[in-house]
C-alpha beads as a LAMMPS data file, in Angstrom:
LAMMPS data file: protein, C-alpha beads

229 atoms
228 bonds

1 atom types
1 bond types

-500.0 500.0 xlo xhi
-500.0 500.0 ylo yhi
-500.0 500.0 zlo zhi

Masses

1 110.0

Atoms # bond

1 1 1 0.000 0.000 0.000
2 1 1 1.458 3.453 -1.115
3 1 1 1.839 6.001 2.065
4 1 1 1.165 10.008 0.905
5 1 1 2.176 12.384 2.824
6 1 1 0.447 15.356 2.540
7 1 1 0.258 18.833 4.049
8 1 1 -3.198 21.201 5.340
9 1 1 -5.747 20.686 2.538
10 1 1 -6.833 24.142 2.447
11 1 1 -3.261 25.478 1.469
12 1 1 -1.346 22.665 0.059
13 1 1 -1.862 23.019 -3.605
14 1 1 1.327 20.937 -4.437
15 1 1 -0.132 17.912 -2.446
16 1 1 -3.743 18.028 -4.056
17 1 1 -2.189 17.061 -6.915
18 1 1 -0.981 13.220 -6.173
19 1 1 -3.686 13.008 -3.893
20 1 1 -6.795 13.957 -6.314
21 1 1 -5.088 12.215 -8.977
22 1 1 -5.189 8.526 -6.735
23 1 1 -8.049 9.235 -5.844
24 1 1 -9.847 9.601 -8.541
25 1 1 -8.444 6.760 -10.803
26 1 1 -9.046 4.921 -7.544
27 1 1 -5.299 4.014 -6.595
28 1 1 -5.004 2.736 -2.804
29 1 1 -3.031 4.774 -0.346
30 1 1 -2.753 5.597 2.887
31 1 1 -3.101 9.066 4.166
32 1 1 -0.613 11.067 6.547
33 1 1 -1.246 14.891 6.643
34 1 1 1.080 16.743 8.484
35 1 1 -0.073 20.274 9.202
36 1 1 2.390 23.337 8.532
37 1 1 4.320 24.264 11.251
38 1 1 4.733 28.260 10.511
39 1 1 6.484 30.304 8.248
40 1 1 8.854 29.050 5.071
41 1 1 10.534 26.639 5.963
42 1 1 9.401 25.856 9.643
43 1 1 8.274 22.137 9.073
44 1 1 11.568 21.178 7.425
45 1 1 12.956 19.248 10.740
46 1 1 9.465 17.348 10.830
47 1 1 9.012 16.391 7.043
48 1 1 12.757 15.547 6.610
49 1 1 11.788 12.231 8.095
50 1 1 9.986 10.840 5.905
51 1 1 10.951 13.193 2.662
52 1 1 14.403 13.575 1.366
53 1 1 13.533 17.151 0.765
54 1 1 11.409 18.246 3.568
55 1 1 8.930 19.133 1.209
56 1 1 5.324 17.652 0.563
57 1 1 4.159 15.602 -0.941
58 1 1 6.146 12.980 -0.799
59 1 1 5.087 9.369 -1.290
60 1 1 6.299 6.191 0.553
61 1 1 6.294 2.674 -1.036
62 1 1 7.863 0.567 1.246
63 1 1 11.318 1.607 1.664
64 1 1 11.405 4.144 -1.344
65 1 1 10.516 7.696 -1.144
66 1 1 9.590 9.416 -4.472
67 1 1 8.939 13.188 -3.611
68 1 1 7.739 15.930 -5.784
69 1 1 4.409 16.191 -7.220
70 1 1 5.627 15.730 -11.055
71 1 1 8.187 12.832 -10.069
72 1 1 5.167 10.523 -7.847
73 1 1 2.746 10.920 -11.018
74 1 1 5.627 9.427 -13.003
75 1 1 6.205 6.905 -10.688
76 1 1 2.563 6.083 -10.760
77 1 1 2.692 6.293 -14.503
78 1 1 4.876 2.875 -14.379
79 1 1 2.808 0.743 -12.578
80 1 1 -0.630 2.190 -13.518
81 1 1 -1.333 2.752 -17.097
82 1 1 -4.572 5.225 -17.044
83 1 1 -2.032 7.706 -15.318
84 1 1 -1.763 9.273 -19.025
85 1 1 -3.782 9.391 -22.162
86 1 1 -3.472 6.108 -23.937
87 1 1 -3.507 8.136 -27.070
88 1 1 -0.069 9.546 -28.565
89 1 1 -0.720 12.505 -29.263
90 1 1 -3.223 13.288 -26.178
91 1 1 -0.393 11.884 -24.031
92 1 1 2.620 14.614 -25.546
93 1 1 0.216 17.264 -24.889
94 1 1 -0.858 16.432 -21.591
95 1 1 2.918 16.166 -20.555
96 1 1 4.101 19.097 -22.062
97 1 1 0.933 21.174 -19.771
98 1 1 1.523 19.092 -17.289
99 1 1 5.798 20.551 -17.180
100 1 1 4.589 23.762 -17.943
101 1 1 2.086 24.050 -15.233
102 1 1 4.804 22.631 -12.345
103 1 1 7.496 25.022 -13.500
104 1 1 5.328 27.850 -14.801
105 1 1 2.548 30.667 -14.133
106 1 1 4.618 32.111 -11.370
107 1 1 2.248 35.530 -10.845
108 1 1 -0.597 32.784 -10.662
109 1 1 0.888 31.269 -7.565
110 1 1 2.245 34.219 -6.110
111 1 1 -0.430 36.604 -6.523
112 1 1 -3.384 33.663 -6.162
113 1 1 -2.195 31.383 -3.299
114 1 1 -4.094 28.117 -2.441
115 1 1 -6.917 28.857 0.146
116 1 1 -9.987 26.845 -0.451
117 1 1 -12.022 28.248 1.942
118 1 1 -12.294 31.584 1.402
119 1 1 -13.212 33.965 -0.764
120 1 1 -11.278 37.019 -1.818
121 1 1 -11.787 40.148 -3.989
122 1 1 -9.002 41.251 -5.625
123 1 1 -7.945 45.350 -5.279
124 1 1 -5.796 44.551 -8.817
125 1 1 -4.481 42.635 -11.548
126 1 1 -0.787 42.831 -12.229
127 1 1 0.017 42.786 -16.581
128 1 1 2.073 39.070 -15.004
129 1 1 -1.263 37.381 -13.253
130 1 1 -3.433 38.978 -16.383
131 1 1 -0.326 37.220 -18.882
132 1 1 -0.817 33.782 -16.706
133 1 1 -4.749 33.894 -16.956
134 1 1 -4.934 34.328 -20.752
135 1 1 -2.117 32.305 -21.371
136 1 1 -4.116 29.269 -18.768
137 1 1 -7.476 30.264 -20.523
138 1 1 -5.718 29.258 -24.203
139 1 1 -4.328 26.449 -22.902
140 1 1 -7.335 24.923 -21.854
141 1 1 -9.047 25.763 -24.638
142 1 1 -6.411 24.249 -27.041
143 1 1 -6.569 20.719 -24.854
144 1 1 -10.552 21.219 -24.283
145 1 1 -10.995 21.996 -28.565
146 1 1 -8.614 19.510 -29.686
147 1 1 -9.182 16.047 -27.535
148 1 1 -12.671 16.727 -26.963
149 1 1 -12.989 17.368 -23.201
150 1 1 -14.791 16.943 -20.625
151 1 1 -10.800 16.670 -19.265
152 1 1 -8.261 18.180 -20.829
153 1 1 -6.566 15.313 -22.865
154 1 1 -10.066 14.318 -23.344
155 1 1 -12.961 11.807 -21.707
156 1 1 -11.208 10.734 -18.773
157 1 1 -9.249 12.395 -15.513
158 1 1 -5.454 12.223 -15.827
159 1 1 -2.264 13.474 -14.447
160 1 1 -2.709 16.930 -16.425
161 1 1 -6.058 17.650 -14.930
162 1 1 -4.538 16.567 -11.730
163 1 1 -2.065 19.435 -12.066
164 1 1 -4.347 21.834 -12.903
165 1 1 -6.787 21.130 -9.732
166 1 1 -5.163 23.786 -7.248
167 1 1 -6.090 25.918 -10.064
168 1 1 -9.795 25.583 -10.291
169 1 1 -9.924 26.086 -6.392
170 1 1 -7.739 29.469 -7.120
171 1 1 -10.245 30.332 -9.383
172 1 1 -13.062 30.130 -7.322
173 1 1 -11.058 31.966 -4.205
174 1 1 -10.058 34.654 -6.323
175 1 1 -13.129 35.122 -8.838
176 1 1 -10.663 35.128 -11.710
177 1 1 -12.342 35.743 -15.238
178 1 1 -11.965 33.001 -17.905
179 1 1 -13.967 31.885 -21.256
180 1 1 -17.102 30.008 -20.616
181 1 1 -15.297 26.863 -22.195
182 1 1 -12.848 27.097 -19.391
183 1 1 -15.148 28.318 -16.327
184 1 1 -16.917 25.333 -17.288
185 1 1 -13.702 23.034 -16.991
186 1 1 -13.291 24.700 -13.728
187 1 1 -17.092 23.844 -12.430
188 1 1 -16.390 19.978 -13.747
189 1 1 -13.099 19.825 -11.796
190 1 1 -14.847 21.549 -8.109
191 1 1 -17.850 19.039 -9.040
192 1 1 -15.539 15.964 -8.841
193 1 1 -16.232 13.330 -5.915
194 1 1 -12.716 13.607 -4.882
195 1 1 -12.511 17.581 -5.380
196 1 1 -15.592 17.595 -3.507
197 1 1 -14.239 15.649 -0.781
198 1 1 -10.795 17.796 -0.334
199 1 1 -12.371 20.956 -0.074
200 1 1 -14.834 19.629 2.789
201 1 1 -11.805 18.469 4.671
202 1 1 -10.335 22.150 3.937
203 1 1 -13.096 23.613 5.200
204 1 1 -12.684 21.460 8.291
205 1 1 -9.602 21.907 9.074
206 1 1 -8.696 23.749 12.586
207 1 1 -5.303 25.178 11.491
208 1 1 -4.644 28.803 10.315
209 1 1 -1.325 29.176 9.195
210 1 1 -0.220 33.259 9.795
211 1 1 1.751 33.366 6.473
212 1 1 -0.374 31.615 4.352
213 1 1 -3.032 33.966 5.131
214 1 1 -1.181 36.978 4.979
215 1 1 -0.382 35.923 1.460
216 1 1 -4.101 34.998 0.535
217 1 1 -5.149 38.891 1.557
218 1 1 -1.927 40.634 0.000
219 1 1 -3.561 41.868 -3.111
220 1 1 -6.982 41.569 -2.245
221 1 1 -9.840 41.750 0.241
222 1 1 -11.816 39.236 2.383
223 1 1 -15.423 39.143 1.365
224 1 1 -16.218 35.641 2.715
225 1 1 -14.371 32.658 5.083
226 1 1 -16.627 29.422 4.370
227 1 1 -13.573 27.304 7.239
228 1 1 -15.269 26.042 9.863
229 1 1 -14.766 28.401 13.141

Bonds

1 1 1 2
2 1 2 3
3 1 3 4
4 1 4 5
5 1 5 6
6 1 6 7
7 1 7 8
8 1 8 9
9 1 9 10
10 1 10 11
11 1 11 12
12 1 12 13
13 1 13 14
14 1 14 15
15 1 15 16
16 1 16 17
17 1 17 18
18 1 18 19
19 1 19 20
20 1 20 21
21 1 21 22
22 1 22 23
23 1 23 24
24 1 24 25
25 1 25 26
26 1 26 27
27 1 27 28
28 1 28 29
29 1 29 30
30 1 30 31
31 1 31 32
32 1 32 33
33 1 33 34
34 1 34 35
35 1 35 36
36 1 36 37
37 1 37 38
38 1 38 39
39 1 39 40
40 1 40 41
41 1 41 42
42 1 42 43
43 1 43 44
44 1 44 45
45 1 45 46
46 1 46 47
47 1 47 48
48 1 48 49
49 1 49 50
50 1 50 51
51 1 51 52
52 1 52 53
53 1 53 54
54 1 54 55
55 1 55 56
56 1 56 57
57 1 57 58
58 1 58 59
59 1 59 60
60 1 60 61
61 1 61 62
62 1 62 63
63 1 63 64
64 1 64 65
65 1 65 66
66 1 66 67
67 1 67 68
68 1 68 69
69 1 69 70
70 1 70 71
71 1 71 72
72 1 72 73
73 1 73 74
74 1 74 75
75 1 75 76
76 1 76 77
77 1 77 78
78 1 78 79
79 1 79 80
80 1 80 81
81 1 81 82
82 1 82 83
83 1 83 84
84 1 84 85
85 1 85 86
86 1 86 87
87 1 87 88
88 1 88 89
89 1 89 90
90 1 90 91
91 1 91 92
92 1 92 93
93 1 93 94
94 1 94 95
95 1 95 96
96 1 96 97
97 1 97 98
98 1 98 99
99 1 99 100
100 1 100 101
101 1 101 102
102 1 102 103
103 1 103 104
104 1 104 105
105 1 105 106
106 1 106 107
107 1 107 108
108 1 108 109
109 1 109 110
110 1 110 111
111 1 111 112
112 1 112 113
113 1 113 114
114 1 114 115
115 1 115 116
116 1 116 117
117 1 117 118
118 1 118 119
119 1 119 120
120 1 120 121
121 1 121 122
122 1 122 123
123 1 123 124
124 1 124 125
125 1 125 126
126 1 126 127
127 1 127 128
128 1 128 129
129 1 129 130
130 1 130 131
131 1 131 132
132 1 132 133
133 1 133 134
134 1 134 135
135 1 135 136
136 1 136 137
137 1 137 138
138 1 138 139
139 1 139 140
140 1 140 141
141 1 141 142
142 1 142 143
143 1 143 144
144 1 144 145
145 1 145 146
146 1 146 147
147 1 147 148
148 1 148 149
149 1 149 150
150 1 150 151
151 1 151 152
152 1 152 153
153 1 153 154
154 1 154 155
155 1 155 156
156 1 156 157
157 1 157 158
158 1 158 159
159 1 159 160
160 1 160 161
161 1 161 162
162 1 162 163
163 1 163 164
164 1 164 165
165 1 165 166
166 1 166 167
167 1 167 168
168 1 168 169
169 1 169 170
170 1 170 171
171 1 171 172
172 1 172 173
173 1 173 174
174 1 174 175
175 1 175 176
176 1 176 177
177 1 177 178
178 1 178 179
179 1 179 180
180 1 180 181
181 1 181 182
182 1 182 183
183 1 183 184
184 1 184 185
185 1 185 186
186 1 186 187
187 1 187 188
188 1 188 189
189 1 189 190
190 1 190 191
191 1 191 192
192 1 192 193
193 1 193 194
194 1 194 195
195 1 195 196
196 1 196 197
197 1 197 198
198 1 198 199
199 1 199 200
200 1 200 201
201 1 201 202
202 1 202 203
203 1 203 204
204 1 204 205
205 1 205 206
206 1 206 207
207 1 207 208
208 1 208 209
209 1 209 210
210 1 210 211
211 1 211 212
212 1 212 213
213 1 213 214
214 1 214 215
215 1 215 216
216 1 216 217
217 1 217 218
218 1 218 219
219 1 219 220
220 1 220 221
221 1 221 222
222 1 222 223
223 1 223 224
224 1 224 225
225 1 225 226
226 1 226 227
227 1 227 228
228 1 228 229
C-alpha cells in the first residue's frame, strides 16, 4: 500500500495534486497529513523524516521515497497505465501542460495562493497574473478543442487535470475571469467526488497558518471565510 504524505488541505496546492489524482483513478493509499508548522521553511525538521527534501508531498512505497508532485505521477505512470492518455498525441500534450504548469505561471501562484475556503476580492491585476490567466485560458481551450474534453486530454481524468486542480480552487477563491469553455472546466473539476471531498476536509480543518493567510489577503480583500470556526 502506497503512504502520501500530505500537508493542510486548504493550502497545500502541491499535495492536491498526487492526492486527487489517486483518488480519482481509484489508486489505494494511505493518508498522513502533516499540518504546517509556521512560516517558510518551519516544518523542514518534521518532514525531513519521511521526505528527502522536507517538502510535501512525498510518497512512501515501502522503503522508497519518491517526492515531488511531477516525479510521484511518473512513478505512478509505471505501474498504472490510465495515469496518461493512452492516445499519442493526447499523451505529448498532456505532458508538455503538465511541465509547464509545475514550472510555470509564477504571478498565478504568487499573486493567487491556495486557500480553499475563502473567498477574496481582488484590489488589482498585475500585466504578469493577467499574462498567466490568458495564457491558462488558451491552454485549456487548445486541450478542451482539440481532444474533446470533458478533461483536458479528453474523456477521462489524468495526471494533467490533476495538475491543474489547485487551479480551479484558485479560481473560485479569487473570482478570476476566464472563457465560458474554461469556467466550465473549472465547475467539472470543483464538481468531482474527490474535489468535492478535499475541499470539505479544507473547510474542516482547525489550522490557520499566519503566512499563508497573509499571502491569501496581500492583493486583495476578504469578502467571505466558508472554514469552519
Amino acid at each position: 500500500m502506497f503512504e502520501l504524505y500530505i500537508a493542510n488541505k486548504n493550502y497545500s496546492s502541491w499535495s492536491l495534486r498526487p492526492w486527487v489524482l489517486m483518488k480519482a483513478l481509484e489508486i489505494p493509499f494511505n493518508e498522513h497529513l502533516m499540518p504546517f508548522e509556521g512560516g517558510t521553511g518551519a516544518s523542514h525538521d518534521t518532514f525531513i523524516r519521511f521526505s528527502p527534501s522536507g517538502l510535501v508531498p512525498c510518497l512512501v512505497d515501502d522503503d522508497l521515497a519518491v517526492w515531488d508532485s511531477l516525479a510521484i505521477v511518473e512513478y505512478l505512470a509505471e505501474q498504472h497505465t490510465n495515469v496518461w492518455p493512452g492516445d499519442k498525441s493526447a499523451r505529448a500534450w498532456a505532458r508538455s501542460a503538465t511541465a509547464e504548469m509545475h514550472s510555470g505561471f509564477g504571478a498565478l501562484r504568487d499573486e493567487c495562493p491556495m486557500n480553499c475556503g475563502v473567498r477574496v476580492a481582488l484590489d488589482s491585476v498585475s500585466a504578469k497574473l493577467k499574462a498567466d490567466v490568458a495564457r491558462l485560458d488558451i491552454l485549456w481551450q487548445q486541450g478542451l478543442e482539440r481532444f474533446g474534453g470533458p478533461f483536458l486530454a479528453g474523456k477521462r481524468f489524468t495526471a494533467v487535470d490533476a495538475f491543474y486542480a489547485p487551479v480551479a480552487f484558485r479560481v473560485q477563491t479569487f473570482n478570476l475571469s476566464l472563457s465560458a469553455a474554461s469556467q466550465a472546466y473549472v465547475e467539472h473539476l470543483l464538481a468531482l467526488p474527490a474535489m468535492k471531498a478535499w475541499y470539505q476536509a479544507a473547510l474542516e480543518e482547525p489550522w490557520r497558518e499566519s503566512m499563508h493567510e497573509a499571502d491569501t489577503l496581500k492583493n486583495g480583500t476578504l469578502t467571505a471565510d466558508c472554514r469552519a470556526s
